[in-house]
C-alpha positions in Angstrom: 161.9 122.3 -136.3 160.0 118.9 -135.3 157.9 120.7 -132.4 157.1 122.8 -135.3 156.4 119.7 -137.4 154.7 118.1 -134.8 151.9 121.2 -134.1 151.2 121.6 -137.8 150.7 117.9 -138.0 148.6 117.7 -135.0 146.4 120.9 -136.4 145.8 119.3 -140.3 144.5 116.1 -137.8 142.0 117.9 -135.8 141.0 120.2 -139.0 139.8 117.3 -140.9 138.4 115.4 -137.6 136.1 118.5 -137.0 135.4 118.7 -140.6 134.3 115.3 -140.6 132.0 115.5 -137.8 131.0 118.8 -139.1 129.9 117.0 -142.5 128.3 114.0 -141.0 124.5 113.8 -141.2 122.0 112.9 -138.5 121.3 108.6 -138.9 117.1 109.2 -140.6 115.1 108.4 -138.3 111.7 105.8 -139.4 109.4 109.2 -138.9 111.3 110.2 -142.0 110.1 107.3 -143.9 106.7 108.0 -142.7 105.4 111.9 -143.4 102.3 112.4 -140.9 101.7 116.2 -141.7 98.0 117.3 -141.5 96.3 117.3 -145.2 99.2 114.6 -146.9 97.1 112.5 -148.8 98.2 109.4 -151.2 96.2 107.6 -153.8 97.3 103.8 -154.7 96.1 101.7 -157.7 95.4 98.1 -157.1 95.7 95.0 -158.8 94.9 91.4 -157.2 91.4 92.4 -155.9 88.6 94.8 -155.4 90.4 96.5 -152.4 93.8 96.9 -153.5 92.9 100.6 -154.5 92.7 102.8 -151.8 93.6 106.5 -150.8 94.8 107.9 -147.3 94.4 111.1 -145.7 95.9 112.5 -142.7 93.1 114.6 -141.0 93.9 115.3 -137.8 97.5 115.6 -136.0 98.8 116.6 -132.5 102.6 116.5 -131.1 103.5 113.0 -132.0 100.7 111.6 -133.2 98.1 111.7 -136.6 95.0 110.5 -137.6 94.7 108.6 -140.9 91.3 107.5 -142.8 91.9 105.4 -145.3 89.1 104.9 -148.0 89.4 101.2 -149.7 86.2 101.5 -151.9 84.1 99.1 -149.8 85.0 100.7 -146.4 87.1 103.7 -144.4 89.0 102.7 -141.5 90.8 105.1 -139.2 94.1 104.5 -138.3 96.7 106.5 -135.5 100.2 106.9 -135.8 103.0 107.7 -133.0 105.9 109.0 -133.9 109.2 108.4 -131.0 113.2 108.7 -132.5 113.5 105.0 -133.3 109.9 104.0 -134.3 106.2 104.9 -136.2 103.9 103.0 -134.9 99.8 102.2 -135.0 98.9 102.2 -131.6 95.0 102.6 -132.7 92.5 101.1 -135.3 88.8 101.3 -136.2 87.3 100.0 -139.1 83.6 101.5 -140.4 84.3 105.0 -139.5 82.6 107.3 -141.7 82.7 110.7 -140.0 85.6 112.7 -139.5 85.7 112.5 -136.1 88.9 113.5 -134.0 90.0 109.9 -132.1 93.4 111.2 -131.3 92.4 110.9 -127.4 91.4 107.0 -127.4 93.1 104.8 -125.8 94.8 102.8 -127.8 93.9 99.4 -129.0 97.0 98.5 -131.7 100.4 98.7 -131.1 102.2 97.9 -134.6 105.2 99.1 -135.3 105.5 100.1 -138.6 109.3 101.0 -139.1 111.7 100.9 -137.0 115.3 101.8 -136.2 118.4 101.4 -136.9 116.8 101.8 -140.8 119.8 99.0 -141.7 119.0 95.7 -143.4 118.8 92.7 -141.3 116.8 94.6 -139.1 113.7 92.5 -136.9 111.4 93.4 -134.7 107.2 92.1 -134.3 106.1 89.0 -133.5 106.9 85.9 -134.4 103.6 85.1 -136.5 104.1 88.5 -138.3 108.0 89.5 -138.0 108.9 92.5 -139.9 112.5 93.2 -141.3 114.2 95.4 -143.4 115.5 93.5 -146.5 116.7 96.0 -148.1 117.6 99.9 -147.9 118.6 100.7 -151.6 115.5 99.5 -153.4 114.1 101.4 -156.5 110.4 101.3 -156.9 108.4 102.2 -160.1 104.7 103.6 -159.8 102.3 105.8 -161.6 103.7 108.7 -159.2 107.3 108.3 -160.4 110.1 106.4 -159.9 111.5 106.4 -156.2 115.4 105.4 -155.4 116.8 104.7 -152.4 113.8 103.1 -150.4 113.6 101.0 -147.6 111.7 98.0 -148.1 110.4 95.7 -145.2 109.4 92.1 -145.3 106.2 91.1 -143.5 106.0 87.5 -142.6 103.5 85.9 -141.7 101.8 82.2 -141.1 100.5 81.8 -144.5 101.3 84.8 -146.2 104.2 87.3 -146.7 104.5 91.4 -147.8 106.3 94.1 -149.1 106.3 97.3 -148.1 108.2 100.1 -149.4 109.0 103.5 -148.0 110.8 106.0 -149.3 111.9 109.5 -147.2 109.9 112.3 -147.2 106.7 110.4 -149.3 105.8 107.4 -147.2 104.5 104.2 -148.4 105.4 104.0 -152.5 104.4 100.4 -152.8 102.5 97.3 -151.1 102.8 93.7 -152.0 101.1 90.9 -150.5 101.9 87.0 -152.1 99.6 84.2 -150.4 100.3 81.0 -152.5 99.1 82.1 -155.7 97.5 84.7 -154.9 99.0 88.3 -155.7 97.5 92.1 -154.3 99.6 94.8 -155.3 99.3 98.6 -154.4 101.5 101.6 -155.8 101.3 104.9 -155.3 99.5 106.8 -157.6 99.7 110.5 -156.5 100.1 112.2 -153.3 100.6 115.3 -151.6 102.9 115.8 -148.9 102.1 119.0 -146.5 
């Protein structure tokens, strides 16, 4: 009667230890945070300056990487993202580009990292005149495009300013605030498509 005891205990332990593993979901990975599927586009509103308002387009993607143009008002600027498991980063920028032209072969010139993982607070990584870290992974953002729970907001810091970014999975950037003594630029997300 124990052995008996014993096996059915035994089982009920590895039924729920497989049903636990079976149940557990992937750790989200920064790419999640950061959509970079050809024809997404987002639209932010802007208050602080002149260039606070600006709209993004992804135009051209390949394996692991996209093309973004990003249209201020007063200039576009091109921007390339790289996707790995633990990181988005901008490995290439150009400012004054008008055309559409594909850059995804250039060298690159940048090498920002965005996000990064783990995606836990406490989290830092950059340099130390511009260290990011993740302050906070539960933050609820307001915008014209809705309100957005569960996003992962970074800190920015650097010599004489510091910003906020927040991401939230499967939209990308919701929100951007940059504080420099007095001075105060903020950009939310307006509308966007996602591809």
């Amino acid at each position: 009667m124990k052995r008996v005891l014993t096996i059915a205990a035994a089982s009920v332990i590895v039924i729920v230890i497989i049903s636990f593993i079976g149940c557990s979901k992937p750790a989200k990975k920064p790419a999640d945070y950061f959509p970079l599927t050809k024809g997404s586009s987002w639209e932010y509103e802007g208050a602080g300056n002149e260039f606070a308002s600006f709209k993004r387009e992804v135009i051209f993607t390949d394996q692991k990487r996209a093309q973004i143009r990003e249209n201020n008002g007063g200039t576009v600027s091109t921007a390339i993202f790289e996707t790995t498991g633990n990181a988005v980063s901008r490995i290439f920028f150009q400012a004054e580009t008008y055309d559409k032209v594909n850059l995804l072969d250039r060298q690159p010139n940048d090498n920002t990292i965005i996000l990064q993982a783990p995606l836990k607070e406490g989290n830092k990584w950059g340099e130390s005149d511009r260290q990011r870290e993740i302050v906070d992974t539960n933050a609820v953002v307001e915008t014209p495009a809705g309100k957005f729970e569960k996003c992962i907001k970074v800190k920015i810091s650097g010599k004489n300013s510091t910003v906020f970014e927040y991401f939230k999975e499967g939209i990308g950037m919701v929100k951007r605030e940059f504080h420099s003594g007095n001075e105060q630029v903020i950009s939310t997300l307006s509308k966007y498509t996602i591809k």
